[in-house]
C-alpha positions as CSV (number, residue, x, y, z in Angstrom):
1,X,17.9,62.5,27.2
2,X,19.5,61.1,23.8
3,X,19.9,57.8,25.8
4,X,16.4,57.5,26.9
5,X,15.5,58.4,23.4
6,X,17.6,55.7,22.1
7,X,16.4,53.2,24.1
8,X,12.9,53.9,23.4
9,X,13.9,53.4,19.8
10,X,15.3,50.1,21.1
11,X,11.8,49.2,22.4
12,X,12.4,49.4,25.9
13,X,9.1,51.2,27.3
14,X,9.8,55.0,29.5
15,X,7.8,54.6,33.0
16,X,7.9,58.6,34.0
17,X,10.1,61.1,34.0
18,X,11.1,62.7,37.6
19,X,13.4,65.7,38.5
20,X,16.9,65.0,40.0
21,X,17.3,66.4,43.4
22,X,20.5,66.1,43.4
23,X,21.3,67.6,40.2
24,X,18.6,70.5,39.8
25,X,17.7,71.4,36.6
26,X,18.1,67.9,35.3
27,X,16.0,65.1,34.9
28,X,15.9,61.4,35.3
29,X,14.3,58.8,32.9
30,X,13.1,56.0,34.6
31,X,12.8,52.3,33.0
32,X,11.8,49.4,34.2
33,X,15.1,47.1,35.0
34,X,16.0,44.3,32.9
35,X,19.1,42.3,31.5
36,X,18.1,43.4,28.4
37,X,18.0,47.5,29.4
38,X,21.7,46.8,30.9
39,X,22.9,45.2,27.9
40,X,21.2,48.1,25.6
41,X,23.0,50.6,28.0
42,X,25.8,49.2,28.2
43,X,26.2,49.3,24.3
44,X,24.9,52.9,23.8
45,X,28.0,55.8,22.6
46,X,27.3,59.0,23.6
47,X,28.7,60.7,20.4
48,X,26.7,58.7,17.9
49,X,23.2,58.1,19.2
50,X,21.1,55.6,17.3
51,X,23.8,55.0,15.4
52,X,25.8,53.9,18.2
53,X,26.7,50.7,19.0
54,X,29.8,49.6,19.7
55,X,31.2,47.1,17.2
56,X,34.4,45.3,18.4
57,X,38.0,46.3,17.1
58,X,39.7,44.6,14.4
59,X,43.3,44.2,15.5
């Protein structure tokens, strides 16, 4: 849920929300798929929410 909510905040627009049959008492978020939802996904961090996007290391 705190990734669909960050995503929203991202602008990416929530198409319906179903129930996971293979996981009950859980549910899915569905968005429509796009480069730009990947990349936003692929960014997100669990442990920090909206204010979580990976930065690269300094080495």
């Amino acid at each position: 849920m705190r990734m669909a909510g960050w995503l929203m905040y991202r602008g990416h627009k929530l198409l319906r929300i179903e129930d996971n049959r293979l996981q009950p008492g859980y549910q899915m978020f569905i968005f429509g798929d796009s480069d730009r939802l990947r990349n936003d996904m692929s960014e997100y961090v669990p442990d920090k929410g909206a204010e979580g996007i990976r930065r690269p290391q300094r080495g």
